[in-house]
C-alpha positions as CSV (number, residue, x, y, z in Angstrom):
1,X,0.0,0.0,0.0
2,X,3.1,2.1,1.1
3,X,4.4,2.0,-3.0
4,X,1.5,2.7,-4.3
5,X,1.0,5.5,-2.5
6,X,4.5,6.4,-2.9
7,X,4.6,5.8,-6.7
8,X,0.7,7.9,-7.1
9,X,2.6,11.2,-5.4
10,X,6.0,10.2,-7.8
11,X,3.7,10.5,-10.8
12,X,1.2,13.7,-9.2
13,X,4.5,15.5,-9.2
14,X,6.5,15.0,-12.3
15,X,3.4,15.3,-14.2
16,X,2.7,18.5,-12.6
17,X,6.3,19.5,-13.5
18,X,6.6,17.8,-16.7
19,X,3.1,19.5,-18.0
20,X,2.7,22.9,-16.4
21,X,5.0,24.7,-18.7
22,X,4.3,23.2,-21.8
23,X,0.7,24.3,-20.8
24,X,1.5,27.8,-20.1
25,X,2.8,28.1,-23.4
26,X,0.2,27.1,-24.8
27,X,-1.9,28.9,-22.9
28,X,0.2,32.5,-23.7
29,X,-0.2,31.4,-27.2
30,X,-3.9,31.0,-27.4
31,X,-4.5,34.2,-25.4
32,X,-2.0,36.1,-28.0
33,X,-3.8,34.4,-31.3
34,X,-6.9,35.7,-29.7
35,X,-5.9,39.1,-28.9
36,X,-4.5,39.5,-32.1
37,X,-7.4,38.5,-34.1
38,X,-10.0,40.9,-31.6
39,X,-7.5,43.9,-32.3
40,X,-7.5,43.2,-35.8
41,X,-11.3,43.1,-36.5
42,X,-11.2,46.5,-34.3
43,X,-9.3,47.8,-36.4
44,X,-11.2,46.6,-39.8
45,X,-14.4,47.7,-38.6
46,X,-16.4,50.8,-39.5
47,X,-16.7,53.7,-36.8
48,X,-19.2,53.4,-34.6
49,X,-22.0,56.7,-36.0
50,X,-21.8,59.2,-33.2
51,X,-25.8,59.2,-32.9
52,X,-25.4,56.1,-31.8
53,X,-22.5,56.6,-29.1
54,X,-24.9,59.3,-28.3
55,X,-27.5,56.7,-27.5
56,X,-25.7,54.9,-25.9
57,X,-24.3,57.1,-23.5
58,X,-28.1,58.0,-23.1
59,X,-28.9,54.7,-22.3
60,X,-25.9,54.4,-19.8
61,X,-27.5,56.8,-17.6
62,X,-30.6,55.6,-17.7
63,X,-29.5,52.4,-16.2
64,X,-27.1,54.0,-14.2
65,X,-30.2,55.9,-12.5
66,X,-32.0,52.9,-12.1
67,X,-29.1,51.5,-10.1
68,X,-29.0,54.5,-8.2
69,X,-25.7,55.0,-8.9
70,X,-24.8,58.8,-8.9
71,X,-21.0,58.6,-10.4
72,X,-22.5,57.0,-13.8
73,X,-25.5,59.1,-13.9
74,X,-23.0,62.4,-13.8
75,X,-20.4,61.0,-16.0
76,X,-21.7,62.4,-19.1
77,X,-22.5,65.8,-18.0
78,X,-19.5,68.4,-18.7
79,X,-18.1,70.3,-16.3
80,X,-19.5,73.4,-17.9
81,X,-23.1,72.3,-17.7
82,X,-26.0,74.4,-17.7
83,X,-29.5,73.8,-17.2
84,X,-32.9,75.1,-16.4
85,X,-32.9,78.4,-14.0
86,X,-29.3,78.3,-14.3
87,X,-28.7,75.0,-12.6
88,X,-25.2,73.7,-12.9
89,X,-23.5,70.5,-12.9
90,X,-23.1,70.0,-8.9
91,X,-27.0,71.5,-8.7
92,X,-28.1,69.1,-11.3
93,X,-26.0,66.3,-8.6
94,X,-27.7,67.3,-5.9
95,X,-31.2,67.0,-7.4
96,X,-30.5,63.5,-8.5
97,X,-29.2,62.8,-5.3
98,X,-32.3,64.0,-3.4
99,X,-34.1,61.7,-5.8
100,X,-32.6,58.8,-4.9
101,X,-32.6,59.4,-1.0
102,X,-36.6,59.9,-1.7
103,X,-37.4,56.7,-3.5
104,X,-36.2,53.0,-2.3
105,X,-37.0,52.4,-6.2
106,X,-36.3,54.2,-9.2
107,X,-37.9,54.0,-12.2
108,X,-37.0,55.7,-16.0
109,X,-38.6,55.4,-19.1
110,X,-37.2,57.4,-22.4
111,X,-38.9,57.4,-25.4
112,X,-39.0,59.1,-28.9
113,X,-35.0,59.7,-28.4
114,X,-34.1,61.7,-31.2
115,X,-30.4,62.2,-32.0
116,X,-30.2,65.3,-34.9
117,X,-26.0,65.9,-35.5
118,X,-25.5,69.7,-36.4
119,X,-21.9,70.1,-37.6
120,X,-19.1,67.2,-37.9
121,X,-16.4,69.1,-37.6
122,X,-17.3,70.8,-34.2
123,X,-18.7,67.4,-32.9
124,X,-22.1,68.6,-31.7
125,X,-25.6,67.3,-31.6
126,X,-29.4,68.2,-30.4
127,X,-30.9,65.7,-28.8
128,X,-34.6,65.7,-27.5
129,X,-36.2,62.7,-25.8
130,X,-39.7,62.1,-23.1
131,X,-38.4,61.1,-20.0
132,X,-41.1,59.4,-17.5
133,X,-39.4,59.6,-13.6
134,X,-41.2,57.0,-11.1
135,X,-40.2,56.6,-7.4
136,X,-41.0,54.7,-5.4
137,X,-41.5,52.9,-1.6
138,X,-43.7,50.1,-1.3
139,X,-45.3,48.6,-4.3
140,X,-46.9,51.0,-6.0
141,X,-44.9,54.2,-7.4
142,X,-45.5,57.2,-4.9
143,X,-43.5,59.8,-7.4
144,X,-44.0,60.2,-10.6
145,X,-43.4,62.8,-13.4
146,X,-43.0,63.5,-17.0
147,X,-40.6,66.2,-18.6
148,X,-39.8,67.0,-22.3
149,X,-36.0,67.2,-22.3
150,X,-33.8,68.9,-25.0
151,X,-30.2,69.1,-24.6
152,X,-27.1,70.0,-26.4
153,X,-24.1,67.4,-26.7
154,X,-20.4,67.8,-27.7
155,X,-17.8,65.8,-28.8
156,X,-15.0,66.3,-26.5
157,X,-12.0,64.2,-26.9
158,X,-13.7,61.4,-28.7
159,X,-16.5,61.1,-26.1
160,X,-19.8,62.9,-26.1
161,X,-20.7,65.3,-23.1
162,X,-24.2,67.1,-22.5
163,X,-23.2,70.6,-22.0
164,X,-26.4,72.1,-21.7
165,X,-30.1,71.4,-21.2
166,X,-34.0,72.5,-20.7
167,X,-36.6,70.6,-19.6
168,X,-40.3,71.1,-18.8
169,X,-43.6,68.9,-17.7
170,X,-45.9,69.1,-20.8
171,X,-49.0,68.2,-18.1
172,X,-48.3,71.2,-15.9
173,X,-46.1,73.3,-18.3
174,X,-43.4,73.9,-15.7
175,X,-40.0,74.0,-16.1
């Protein structure tokens, strides 16, 4: 029982020895084959149309509110934003915020996005959208509100920031 045992360990070992770099060779290779080939179709495909990074970066933030988190929801906003009554970036952070200390769930809805690209070489776009807002609790929505939202985006370094915005509730015509 003592040589088998023995002999079972013996062979554990050198075929851990005998196999484990041969394996990570292999391993490296496939990994480099693979990463070759994903750069390389990067590289051959077309550019991504910048109404559709723009929707995407809309649709970022959307889930990004859902998940209540505030970081994502503020990425794409521009240091320089402005807003409705003059609200700023760290205003516009602070409202969001309150939303989300005021509702265990949060709820958005954007429809009829509409992505209209002004000028290529200055990298900007309108975009307009419906945005439906719910909050809330317990099971049914306690908060919930609809605003028309137009805003201006800019292409800033390859990535597309909303500089500016206006929104208003079409029910009660406030803004």
């Amino acid at each position: 029982m003592f040589t088998f045992r023995q002999n079972l360990h013996n062979f554990a070992n050198s075929g851990v020895r005998g196999t484990a770099p041969k394996t990570m060779n292999l391993v490296c290779c496939w990994l480099g084959l693979l990463l070759s080939a994903g750069l390389l179709l990067i590289g051959c495909s077309e550019p991504v149309d910048d109404a559709v990074l723009i929707r995407q970066r809309v649709a970022e933030m959307e889930t990004a509110t859902e998940a209540k988190q505030l970081g994502d929801v503020m990425q794409p906003v521009h240091k320089d934003f402005l807003g409705n009554k003059r609200i700023r970036k760290a205003n516009l952070k602070a409202l969001v915020l309150l939303h989300f200390r005021r509702n265990k769930n949060v709820h958005v809805y954007i429809n009829d996005l509409e992505v209209i690209l002004q000028d290529a070489e200055v990298g900007e776009a309108i975009v307009t959208c419906n945005v439906v807002m719910a909050g809330r609790n317990q099971t049914l929505p306690e908060h919930a509100r609809v605003l028309q939202v137009s805003s201006i985006w800019k292409k800033i370094e390859g990535d597309w920031f909303v500089v500016s915005a206006s929104w208003k509730d079409p029910l009660l015509g406030l803004r």
